[in-house]
C-alpha positions in Angstrom: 0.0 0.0 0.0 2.9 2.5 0.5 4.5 1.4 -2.6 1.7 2.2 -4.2 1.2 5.8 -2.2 4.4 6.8 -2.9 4.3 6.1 -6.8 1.1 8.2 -7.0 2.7 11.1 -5.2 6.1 10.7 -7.4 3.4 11.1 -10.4 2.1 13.7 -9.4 5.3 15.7 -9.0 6.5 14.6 -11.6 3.2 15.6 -13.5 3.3 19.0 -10.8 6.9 20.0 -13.1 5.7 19.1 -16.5 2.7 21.6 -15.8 4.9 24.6 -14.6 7.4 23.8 -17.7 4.9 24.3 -19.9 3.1 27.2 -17.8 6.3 29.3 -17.1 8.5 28.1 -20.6 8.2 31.2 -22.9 8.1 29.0 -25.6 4.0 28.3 -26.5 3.1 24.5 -26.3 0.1 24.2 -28.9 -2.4 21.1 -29.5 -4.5 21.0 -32.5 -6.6 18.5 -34.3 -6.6 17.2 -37.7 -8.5 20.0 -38.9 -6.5 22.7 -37.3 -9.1 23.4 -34.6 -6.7 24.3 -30.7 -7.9 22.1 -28.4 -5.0 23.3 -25.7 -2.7 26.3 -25.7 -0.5 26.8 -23.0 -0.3 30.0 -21.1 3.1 31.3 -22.5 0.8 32.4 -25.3 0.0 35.8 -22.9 3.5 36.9 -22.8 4.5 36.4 -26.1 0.9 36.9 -28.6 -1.1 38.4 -26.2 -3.9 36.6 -26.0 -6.0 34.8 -23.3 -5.7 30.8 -23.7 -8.8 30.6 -23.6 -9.4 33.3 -26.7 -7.8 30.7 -29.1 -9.0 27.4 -27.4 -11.6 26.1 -30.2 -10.7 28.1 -33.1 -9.2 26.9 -36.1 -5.7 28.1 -35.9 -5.4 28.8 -39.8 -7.6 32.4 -38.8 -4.0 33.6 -37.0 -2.2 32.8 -39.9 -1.0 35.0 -42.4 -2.6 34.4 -45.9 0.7 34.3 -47.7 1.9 31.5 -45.0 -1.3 29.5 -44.8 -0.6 27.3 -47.6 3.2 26.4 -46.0 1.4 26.1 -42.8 -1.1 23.4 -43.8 1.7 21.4 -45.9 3.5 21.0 -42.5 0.0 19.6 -41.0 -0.4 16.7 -43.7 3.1 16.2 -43.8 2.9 15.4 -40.0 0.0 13.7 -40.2 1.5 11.4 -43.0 4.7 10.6 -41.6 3.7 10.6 -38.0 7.7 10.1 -36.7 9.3 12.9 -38.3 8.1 16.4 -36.9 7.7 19.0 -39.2 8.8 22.8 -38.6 7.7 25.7 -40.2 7.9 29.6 -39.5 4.8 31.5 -40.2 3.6 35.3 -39.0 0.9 34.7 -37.0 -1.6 37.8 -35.9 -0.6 39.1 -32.3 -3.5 40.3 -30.2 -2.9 44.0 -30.5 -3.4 43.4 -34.5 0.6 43.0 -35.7 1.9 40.1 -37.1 4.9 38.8 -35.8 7.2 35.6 -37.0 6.7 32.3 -35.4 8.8 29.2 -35.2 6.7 26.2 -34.7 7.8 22.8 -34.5 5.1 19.9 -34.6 4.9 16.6 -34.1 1.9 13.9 -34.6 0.7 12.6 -30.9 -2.7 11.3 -32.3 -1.6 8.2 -30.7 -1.4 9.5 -27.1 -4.5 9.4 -25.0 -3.1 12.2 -23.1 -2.4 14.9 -26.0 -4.7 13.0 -28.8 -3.5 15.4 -31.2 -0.6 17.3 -33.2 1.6 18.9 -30.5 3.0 22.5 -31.7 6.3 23.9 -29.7 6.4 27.4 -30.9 8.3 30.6 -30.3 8.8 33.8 -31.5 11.3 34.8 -33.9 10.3 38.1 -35.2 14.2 39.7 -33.9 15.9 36.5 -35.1 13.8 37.3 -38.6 14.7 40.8 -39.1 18.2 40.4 -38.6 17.9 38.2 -41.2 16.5 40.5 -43.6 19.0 43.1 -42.9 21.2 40.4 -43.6 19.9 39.6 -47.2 19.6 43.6 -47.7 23.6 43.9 -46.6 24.2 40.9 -48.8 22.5 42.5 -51.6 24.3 45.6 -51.2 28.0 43.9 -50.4 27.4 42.0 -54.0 25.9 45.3 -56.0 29.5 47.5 -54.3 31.3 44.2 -55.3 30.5 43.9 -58.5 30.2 47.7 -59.2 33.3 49.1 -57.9 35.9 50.3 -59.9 38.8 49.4 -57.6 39.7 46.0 -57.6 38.5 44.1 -54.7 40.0 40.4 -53.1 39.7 38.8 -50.1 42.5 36.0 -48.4 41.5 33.7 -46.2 43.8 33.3 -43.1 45.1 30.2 -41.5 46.8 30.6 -38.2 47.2 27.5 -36.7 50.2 26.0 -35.5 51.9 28.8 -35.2 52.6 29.5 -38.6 49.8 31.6 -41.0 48.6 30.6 -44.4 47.1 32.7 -47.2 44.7 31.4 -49.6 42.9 33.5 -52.1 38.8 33.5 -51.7 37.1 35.5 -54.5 38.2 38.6 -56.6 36.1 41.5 -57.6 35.3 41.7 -61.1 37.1 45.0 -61.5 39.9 43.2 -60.4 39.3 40.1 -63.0 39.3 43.1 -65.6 42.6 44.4 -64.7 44.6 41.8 -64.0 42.9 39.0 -66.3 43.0 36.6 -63.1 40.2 34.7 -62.1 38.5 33.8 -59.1 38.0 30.2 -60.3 42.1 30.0 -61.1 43.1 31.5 -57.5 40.6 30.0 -55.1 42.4 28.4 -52.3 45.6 29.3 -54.0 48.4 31.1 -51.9 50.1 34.3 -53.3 53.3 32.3 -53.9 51.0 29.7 -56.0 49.9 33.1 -58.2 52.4 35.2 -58.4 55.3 33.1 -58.1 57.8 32.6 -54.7 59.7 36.3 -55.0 56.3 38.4 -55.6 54.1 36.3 -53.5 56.8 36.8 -50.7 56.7 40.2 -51.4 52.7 40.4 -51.1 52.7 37.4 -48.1 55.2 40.5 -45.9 52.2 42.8 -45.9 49.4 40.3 -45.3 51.7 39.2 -42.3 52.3 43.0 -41.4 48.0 43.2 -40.9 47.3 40.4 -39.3 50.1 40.9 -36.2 48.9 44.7 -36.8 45.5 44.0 -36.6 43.7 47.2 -37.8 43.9 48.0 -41.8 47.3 48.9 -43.7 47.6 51.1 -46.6 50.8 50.1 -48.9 51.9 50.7 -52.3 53.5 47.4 -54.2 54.7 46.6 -57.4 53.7 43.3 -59.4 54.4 42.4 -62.8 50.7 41.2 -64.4 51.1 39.9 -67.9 54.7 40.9 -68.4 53.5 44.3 -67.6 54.8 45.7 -64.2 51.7 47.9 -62.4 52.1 49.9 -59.3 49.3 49.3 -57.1 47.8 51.1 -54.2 46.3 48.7 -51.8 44.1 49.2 -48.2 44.1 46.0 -46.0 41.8 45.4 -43.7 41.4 42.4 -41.2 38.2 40.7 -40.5 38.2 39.2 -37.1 36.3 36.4 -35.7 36.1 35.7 -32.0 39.3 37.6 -31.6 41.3 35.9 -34.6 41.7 37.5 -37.9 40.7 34.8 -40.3 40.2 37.1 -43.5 41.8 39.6 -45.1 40.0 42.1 -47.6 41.9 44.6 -50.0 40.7 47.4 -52.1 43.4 48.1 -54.9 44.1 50.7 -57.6 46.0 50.5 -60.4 48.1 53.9 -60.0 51.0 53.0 -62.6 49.9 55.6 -64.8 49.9 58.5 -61.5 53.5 57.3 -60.2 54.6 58.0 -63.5 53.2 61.1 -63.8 55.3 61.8 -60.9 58.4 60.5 -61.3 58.2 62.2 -64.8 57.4 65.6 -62.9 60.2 64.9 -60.4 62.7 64.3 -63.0 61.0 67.4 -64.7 61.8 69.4 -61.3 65.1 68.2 -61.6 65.9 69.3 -64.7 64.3 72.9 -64.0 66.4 73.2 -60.8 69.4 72.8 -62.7 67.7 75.1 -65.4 67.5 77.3 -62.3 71.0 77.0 -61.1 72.5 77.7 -64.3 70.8 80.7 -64.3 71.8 81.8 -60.9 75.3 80.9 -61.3 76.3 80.5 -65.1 74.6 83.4 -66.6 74.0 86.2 -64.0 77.8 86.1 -63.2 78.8 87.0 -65.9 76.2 89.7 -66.7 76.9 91.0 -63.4 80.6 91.4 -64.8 79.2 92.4 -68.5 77.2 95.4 -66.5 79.7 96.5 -64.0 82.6 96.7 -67.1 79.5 98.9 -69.0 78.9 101.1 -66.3 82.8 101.8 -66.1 83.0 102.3 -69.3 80.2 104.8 -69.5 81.7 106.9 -67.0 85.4 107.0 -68.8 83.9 107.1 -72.4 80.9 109.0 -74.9 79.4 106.9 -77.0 75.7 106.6 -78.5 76.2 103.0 -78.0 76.2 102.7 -74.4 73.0 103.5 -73.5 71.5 101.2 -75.4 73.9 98.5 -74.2 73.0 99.3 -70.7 69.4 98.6 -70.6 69.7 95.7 -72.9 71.7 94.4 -69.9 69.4 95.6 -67.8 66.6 93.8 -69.5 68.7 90.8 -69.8 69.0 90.9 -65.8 65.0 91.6 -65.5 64.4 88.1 -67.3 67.0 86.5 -65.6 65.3 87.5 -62.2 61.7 86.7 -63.9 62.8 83.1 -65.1 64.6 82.4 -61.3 61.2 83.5 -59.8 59.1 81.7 -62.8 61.3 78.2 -61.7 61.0 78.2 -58.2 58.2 79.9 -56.9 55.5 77.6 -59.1 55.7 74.9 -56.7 53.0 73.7 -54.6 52.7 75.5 -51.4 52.7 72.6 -48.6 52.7 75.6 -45.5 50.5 78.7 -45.2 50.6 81.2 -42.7 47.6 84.4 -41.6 48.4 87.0 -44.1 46.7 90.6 -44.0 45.7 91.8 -47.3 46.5 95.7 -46.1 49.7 94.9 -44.7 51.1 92.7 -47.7 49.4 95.2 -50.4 51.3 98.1 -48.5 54.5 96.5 -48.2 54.0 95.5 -52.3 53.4 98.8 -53.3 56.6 100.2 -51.7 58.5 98.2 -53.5 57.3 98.8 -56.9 58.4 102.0 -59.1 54.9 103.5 -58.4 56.3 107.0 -59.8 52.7 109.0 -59.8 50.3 106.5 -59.6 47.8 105.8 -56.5 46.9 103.0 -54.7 43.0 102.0 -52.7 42.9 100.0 -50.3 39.1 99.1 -50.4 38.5 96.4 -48.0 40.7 94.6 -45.0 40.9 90.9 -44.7 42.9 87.8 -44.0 43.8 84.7 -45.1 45.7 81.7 -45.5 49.3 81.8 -47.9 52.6 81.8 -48.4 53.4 85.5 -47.8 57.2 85.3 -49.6 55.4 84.3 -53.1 52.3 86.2 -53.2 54.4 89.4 -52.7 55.7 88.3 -56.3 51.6 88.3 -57.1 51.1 91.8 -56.5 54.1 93.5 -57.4 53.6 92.1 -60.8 49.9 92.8 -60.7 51.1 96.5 -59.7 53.8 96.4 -62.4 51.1 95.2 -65.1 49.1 98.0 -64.2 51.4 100.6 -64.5 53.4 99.4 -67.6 49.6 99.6 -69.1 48.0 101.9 -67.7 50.5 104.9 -67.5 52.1 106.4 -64.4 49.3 108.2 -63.1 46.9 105.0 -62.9 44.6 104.4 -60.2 45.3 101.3 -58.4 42.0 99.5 -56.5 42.3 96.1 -54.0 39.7 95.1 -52.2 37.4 91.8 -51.9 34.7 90.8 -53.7 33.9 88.0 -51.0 35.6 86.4 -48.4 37.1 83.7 -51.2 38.0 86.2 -53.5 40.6 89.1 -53.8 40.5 91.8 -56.9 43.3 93.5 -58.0 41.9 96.6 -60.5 43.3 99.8 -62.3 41.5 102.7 -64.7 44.1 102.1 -67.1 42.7 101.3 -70.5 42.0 97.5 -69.8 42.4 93.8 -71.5 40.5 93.3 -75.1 38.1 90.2 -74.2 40.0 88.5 -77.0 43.7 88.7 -75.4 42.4 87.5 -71.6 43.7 84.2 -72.2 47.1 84.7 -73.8 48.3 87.2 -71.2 49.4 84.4 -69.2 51.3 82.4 -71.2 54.8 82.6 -70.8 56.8 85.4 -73.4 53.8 87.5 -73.7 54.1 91.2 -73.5 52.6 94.4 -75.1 55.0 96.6 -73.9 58.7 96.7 -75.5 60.5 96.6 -72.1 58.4 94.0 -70.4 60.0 90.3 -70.1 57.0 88.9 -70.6 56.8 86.2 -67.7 55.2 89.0 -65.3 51.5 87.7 -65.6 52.8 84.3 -66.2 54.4 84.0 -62.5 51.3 85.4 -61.2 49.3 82.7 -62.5 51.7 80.0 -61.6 52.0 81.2 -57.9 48.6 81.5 -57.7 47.6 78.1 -58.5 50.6 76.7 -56.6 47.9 77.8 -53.6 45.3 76.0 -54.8 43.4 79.2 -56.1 42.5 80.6 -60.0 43.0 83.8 -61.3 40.6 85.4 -63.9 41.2 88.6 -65.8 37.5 90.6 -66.7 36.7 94.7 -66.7 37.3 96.8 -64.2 34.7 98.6 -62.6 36.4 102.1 -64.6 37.0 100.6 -67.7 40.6 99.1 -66.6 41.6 95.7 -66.4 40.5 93.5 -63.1 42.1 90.5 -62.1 40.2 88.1 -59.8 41.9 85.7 -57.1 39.7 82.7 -56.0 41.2 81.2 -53.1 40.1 77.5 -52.2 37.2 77.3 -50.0 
């Protein structure tokens, strides 16, 4: 008899902890009948639908379903109910008591043959969080393949093997930019090694930086050369690690083919080089002996008379003036790398007194400051002043002043520029006047867009010429 006792009472625990799983699981335990109709729902279905068990207790659950996922949902019944050992799951929205739909996860299982359920047993939960991540997930698929597939830089990606102690590199996939430009092939370098590609010296080469990200850990910009093709390209490549649960098993790069830009630079370097020692001959080989020429000119001017002399003196003179105007042409074109504050008034003023002004007058219309390289715009405006006077006569009006606070103007009442001539003023040689060197306007424009700005030439607000300075905003 108290064999018999305590077995009850064990039941009846036992049958005590199934009922609290099932009331306190936040999962909702579900039994329908072959027709769909709930004949139990357990009470997790409060907390996570919001509904009463006893709201859906004798309703057909097909009426909660989503119409799109009613057809999916009723395959998973027959398939159930025709191969009663394998459960079936499915994921449905089903309508949540405040009139949303939310995803569910349900898993069922045919228990027709138990007396106790005498049914199909549903273990559902909600999923809704679990499905929207995975629609971002498809979106930021979507949009990884349309930037992969679109981008002009050539994209690849390495997997990386770090285990004992020693780390492999295997190509993964290649953009198809990057199939373009180098004529490689994601199906010839998948699970290949740089060394495989590119052969042991170059895949070294390419190995060192992959090495130098993954101890690094954070992205690596490089420049590297490798020979695609018999063709040697200069690349600039960005590395970035992609780290999973602390390791860095892949490797993405973003590469451009810049052979054509290094070029360009090495060709302007050279170019440079060949303009300093333009330059230096200048300075040193020619002046020197012009200096001499003059000061054995000037002697002789004082000890002899001759018609001749006068004429040789400023054709020395005007062989110094283009000497100086090539020097500042050759050096001061370069591109400014330091700026400091510079006040228009005090760098005008200081111009002007330096300048053969003889009767003309300078304005000063407006005050400002900006960022420049003080030492080379000084060359700006004296020429500017010298322009003006050379065209407009010694008794020109000179005006400065701003037109905004990106733009400086620089304007005379002289008799101005012909619309027709505002380009050619710049280029180097050209002159109207017979004792100009002609580089004046030429260094102006040179220095100026050494800064980053553009000058413009237009009509002066008397009829003169205006020049316009548009510093980089």
């Amino acid at each position: 008899m108290e064999d018999t006792e305590t077995s009850e009472t064990r039941n009846e625990n036992q049958t005590d902890r199934y009922r609290t799983l099932v009331e306190e699981s936040n999962d909702i335990a579900t039994i329908i009948d072959t027709d769909g109709t709930m004949t139990y729902v357990s009470p997790a279905v409060t907390r996570v639908l919001g509904y009463n068990p006893e709201e859906l207790v004798g309703n057909t659950g097909y009426e909660y379903v989503h119409p799109d996922d009613r057809e999916k949902n009723a395959d998973a019944v027959e398939a159930v109910l025709e191969t009663p050992d394998e459960p079936q799951t499915v994921e449905v929205r089903f309508k949540h008591a405040d009139g949303s739909w939310c995803w569910i996860e349900a898993t069922m299982r045919n228990r027709l043959e138990d007396d106790v359920i005498d049914g199909i047993l549903l273990n559902s939960r909600e999923i809704t969080e679990r499905k929207e991540q995975e629609r971002e997930l498809r979106e930021l698929a979507g949009e990884y393949e349309a930037l992969l597939n679109n981008a002009e830089d050539a994209i690849f990606f390495l997997d990386v093997d770090a285990s004992d102690d020693d780390i492999t590199f295997e190509f993964d996939r290649l953009s198809p930019a990057y199939e373009r430009q180098t004529g490689i092939t994601t199906e010839e370098v998948r699970g290949e090694t740089p060394r495989d590609v590119f052969g042991e010296q170059e895949g070294a080469e390419l190995e060192a930086n992959y090495y130098r990200c993954v101890k690094a850990r954070e992205p690596i910009s490089y420049q590297e050369e490798l020979e695609i093709d018999e063709e040697a390209r200069i690349w600039q490549t960005n590395l970035a690690p992609v780290l999973t649960d602390g390791d860095v098993t892949r490797l993405v790069g973003i590469t451009r083919n810049v052979t054509d830009r290094v070029e360009r630079e090495r060709q302007l370097r050279r170019q440079k080089e060949r303009l300093d020692e333009f330059a230096s001959v200048i300075s040193h080989d020619l002046r020197n002996p012009l200096n001499v020429a003059q000061g054995r000119a000037t002697i002789l001017d004082e000890q002899t008379e001759s018609e001749h002399l006068d004429p040789l003196l400023r054709a020395l003179d005007r062989m110094e003036a283009i000497i100086a105007d090539t020097l500042t042409l050759a050096r001061q074109g370069e591109t400014i790398d330091e700026t400091e504050s510079v006040s228009l008034t005090d760098l005008v003023g200081k111009c002007w007194g330096t300048v053969d002004t003889d009767a003309a007058t300078l304005e000063i219309t407006d005050e400002m400051t900006f960022q420049g390289d003080r030492d080379r715009l000084r060359h700006v405006f004296e020429n500017l002043f010298r322009n003006a006077i050379e065209h407009g006569g010694t008794d020109v009006t000179v005006r400065v002043g701003r037109v905004d606070e990106n733009t400086i103007y620089v304007e005379d009442d002289g008799s101005g520029i012909p619309a027709d001539r505002r380009e050619e003023i710049f280029e180097p040689g050209h002159s109207s006047t017979s004792g100009g060197t002609g580089f004046g306007l030429t260094i102006v424009k040179r220095i100026v867009e050494a800064h980053g700005w553009t000058v413009s030439v237009t009509d002066g607000s008397e009829g003169g010429a205006r020049f316009e300075l548009v510093m980089s905003q």
